[in-house]
C-alpha positions as CSV (number, residue, x, y, z in Angstrom):
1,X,17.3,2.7,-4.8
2,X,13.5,1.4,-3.8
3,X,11.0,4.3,-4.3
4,X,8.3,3.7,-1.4
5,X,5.2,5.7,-1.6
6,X,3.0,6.5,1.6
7,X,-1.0,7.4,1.2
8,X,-2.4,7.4,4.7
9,X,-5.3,10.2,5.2
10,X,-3.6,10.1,9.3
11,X,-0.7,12.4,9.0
12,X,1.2,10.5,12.5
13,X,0.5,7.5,10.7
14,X,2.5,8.5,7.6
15,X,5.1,10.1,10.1
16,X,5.7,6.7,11.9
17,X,6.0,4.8,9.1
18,X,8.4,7.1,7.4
19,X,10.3,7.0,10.6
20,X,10.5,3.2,10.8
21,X,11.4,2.9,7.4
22,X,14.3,5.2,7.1
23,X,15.3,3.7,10.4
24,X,15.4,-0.2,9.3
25,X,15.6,0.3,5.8
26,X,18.5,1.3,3.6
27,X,18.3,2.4,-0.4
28,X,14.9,4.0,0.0
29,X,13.2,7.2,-1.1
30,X,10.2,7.5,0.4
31,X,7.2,10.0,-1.0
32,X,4.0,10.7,1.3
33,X,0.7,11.6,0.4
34,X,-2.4,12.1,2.7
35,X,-5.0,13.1,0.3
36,X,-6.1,9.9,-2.1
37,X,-7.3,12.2,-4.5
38,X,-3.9,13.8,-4.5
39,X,-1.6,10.8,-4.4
40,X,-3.7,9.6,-8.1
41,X,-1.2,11.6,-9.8
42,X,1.7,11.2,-7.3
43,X,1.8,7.5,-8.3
44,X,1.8,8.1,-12.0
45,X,5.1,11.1,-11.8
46,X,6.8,9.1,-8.7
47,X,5.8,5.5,-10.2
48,X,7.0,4.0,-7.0
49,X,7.4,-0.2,-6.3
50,X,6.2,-0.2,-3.0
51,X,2.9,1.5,-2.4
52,X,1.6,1.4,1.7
53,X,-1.9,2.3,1.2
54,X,-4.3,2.8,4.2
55,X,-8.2,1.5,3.5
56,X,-10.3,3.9,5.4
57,X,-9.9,7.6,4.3
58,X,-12.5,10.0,4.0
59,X,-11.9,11.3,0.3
60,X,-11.8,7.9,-1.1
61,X,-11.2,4.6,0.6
62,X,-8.3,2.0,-0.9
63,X,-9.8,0.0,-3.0
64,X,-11.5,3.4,-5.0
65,X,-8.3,4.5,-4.8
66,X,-6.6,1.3,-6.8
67,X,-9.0,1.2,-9.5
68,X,-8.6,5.4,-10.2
69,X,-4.7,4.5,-10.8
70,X,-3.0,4.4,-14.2
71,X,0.4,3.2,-13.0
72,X,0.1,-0.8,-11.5
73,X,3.8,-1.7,-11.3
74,X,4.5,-1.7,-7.9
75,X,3.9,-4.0,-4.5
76,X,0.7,-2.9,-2.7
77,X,1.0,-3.1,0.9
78,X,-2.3,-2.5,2.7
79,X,-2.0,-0.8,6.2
80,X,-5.2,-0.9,8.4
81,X,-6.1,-0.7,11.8
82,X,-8.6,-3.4,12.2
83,X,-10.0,-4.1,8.6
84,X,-10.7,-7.8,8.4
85,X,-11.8,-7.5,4.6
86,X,-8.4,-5.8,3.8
87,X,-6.6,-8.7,5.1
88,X,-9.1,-11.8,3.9
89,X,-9.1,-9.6,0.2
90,X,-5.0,-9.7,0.9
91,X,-4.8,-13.4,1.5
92,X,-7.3,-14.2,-1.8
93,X,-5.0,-11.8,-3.8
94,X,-2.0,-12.4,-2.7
95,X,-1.5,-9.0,-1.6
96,X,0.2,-7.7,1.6
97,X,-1.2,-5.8,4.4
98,X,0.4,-4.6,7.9
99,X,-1.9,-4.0,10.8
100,X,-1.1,-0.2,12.7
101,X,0.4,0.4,14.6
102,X,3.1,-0.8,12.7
103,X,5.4,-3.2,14.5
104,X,9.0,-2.8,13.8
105,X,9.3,-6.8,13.1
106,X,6.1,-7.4,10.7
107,X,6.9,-4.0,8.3
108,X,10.6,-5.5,7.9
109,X,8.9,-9.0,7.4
110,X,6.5,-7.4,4.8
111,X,8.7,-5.2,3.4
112,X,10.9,-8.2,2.6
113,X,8.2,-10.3,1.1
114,X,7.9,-7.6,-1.1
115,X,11.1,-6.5,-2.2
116,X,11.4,-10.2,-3.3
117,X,8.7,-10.3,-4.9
118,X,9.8,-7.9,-7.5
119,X,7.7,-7.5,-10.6
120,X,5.8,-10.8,-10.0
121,X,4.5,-9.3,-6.9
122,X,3.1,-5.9,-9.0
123,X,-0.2,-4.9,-8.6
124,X,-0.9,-4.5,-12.4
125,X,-0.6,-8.6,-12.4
126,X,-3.4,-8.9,-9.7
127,X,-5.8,-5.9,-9.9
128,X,-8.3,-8.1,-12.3
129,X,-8.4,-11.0,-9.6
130,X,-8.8,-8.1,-6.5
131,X,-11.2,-6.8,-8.3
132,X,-13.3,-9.6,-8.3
133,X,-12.9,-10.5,-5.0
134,X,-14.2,-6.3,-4.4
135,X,-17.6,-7.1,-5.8
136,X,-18.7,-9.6,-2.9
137,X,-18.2,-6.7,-0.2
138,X,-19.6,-3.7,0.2
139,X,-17.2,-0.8,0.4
């Protein structure tokens, strides 16, 4: 059973995705958060391995969000609107992302990528090298 962890500060964002997921995806529990601040300790009690994070929230953005985490061993999958640094920071780090609204065929393309990923895909393997690649843009 893959835990999947949602953190989108848009509650019908989180309710599509949760839709689409239980709809394409089997094995899955899925936990939703829509307060950053909140989902800090979420991840640490629910320590899921797939994390869809949205970038722009208004208690804390993403990438504040990452670097308050204790827990790294899970897939990061950025969702965003329109963020052009998410998905350049993605492509640098290796990280994925999924542009909303999310299309059925590129969240089971990304989901996939993930899954296969496994631990080599965890975040706790790339934070260092996103983090470097955080301090040339302004957040």
């Amino acid at each position: 059973m893959l835990k999947i962890l949602i953190v989108d500060d848009e509650n019908d964002a989180i309710e599509a995705l949760e839709w689409k997921l239980n709809r394409y995806l089997e094995d899955i529990v899925i936990a939703k958060c829509s307060s950053p601040k909140e989902a800090i300790s979420i991840v640490d009690s629910f320590q899921p391995d797939i994390l869809f994070l949205d970038i722009h929230m208004p208690e804390m953005n993403g990438f504040e969000f990452l670097t308050n985490l204790n827990y790294l061993k899970f897939n990061l999958i950025f969702t965003t609107a329109y963020d052009e640094m998410a998905i350049k920071v993605s492509r640098l780090t290796d990280i994925f992302y999924i542009l909303k609204p999310v299309d059925k065929d590129d969240l089971l393309e990304v989901y996939e990528k993930a899954k296969s990923k496994g631990e080599q895909g965890y975040l706790v393997s790339k934070i260092d090298l996103l983090k470097q690649h955080l301090m040339d843009y302004t957040l």
